[in-house]
C-alpha positions in Angstrom: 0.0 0.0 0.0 2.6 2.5 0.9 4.1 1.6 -2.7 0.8 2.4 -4.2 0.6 5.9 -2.3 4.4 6.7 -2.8 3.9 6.1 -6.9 0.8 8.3 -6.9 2.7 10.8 -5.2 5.2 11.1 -7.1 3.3 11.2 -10.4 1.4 14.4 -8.6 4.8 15.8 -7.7 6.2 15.4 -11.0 3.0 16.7 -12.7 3.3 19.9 -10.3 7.1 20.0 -11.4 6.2 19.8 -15.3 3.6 22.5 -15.2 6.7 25.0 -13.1 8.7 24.0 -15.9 6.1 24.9 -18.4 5.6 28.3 -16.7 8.8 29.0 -16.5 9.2 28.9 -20.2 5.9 30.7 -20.8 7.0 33.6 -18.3 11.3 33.8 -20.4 8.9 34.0 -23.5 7.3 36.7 -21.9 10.2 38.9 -20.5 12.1 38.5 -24.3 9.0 40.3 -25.5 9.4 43.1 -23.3 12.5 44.4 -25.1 10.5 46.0 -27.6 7.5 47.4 -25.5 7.7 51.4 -23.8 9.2 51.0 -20.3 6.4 51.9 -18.5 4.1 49.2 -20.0 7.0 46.5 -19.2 7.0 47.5 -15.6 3.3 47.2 -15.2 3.8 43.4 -17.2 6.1 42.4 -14.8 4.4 43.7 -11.9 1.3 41.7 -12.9 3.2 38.8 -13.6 4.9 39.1 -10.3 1.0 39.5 -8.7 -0.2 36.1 -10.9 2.4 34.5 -9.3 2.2 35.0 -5.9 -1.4 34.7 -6.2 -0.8 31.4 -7.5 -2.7 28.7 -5.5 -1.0 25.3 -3.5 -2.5 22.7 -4.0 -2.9 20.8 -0.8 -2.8 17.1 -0.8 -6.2 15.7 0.9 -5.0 14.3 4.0 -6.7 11.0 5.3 -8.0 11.6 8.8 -8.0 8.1 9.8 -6.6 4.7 8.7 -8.1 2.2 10.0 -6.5 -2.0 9.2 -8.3 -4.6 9.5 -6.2 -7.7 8.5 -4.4 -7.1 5.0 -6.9 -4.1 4.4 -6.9 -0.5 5.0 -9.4 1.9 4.8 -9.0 5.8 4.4 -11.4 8.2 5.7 -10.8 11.5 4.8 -14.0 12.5 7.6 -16.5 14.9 5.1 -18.1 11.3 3.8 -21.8 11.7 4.8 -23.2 8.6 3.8 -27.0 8.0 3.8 -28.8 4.8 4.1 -29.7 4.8 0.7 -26.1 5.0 -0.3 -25.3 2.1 2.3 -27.7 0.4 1.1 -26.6 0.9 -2.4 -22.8 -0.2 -2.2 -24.3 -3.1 -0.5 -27.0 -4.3 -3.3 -24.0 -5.8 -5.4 -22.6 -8.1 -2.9 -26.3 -9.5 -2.3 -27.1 -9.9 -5.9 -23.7 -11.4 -6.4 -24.3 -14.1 -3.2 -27.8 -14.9 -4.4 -26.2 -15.2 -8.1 -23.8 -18.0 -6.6 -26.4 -19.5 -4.5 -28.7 -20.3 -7.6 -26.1 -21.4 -9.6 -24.7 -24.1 -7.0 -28.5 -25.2 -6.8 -28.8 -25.7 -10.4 -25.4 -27.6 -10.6 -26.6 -29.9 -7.4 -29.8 -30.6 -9.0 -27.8 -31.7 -12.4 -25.9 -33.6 -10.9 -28.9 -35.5 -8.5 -30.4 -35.9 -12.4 -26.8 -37.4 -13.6 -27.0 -39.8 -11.1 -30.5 -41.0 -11.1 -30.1 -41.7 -14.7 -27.2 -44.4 -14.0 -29.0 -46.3 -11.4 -31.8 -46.5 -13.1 -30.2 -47.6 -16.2 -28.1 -49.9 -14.0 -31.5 -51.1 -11.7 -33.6 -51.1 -15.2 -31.1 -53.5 -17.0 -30.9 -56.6 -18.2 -27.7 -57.4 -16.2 -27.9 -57.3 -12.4 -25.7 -54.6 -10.8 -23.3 -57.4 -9.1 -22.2 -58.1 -12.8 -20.7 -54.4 -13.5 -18.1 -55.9 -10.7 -17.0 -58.2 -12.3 -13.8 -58.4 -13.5 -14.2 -60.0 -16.8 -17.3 -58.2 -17.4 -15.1 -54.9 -17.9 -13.0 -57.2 -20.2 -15.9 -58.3 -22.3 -16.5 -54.5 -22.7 -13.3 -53.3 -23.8 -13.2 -56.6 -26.1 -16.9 -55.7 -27.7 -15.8 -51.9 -28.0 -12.6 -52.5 -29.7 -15.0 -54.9 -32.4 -17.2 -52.3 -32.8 -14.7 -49.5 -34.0 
């Protein structure tokens, strides 16, 4: 996790840096363009640019007021989250649909299989061999043997 928050931060940082950089060139750009204006209109240019920049807002990071771990997992609350019940009960719907999803899908497969096997035993009850036969050794011989002459 700290990785996670360390990379982000230094993509922000490194975005802030690029856009100085950026400025910077914008600004020497500027100040070569002020050899040919009237004095007096250079000085107010560079007083306003000296007022943009100190004007200039920081941005500050958003600070997490509270951490709180829980096994592996962390959680950040940054403490202006006003969640209703609605929203609760929102960011809870997936996990139920999910869970009921799974439970009707295990059903389904149980039931298959139930069907699976009640078509074997009946085929073995409904027969013309009795079920002690299928245990037989040479019985699975004969199979193989009358497979192999049928191909």
């Amino acid at each position: 996790m700290n990785t996670t928050y360390n990379h982000l931060y230094n993509d922000s940082a490194s975005a802030t840096k690029a856009q100085d950089q950026f400025g910077l060139r914008i600004a020497a750009r500027l100040s070569q363009g002020t050899t040919e204006v009237p004095h007096d209109i250079a000085e107010r240019l560079r007083v306003a640019r000296l007022r943009a920049v100190t004007q200039r807002k920081k941005l500050q990071p958003a600070l997490a007021r509270q951490v709180t771990m829980s096994g592996g997992a962390a959680t950040m609350t940054f403490g202006d989250e006003k969640i209703s019940l609605w929203e609760r009960f929102a960011s809870v719907l997936p996990l139920i649909a999910l869970l009921a999803g799974l439970v009707v899908i295990n059903s389904i497969q149980d039931d298959s299989r139930t069907n699976e096997l009640a078509e074997v035993d009946s085929a073995l009850l409904t027969g013309d061999l009795p079920p002690s036969a299928y245990l037989d050794p040479g019985f699975t011989q004969f199979l193989k043997i009358s497979k192999e002459a049928a191909e």
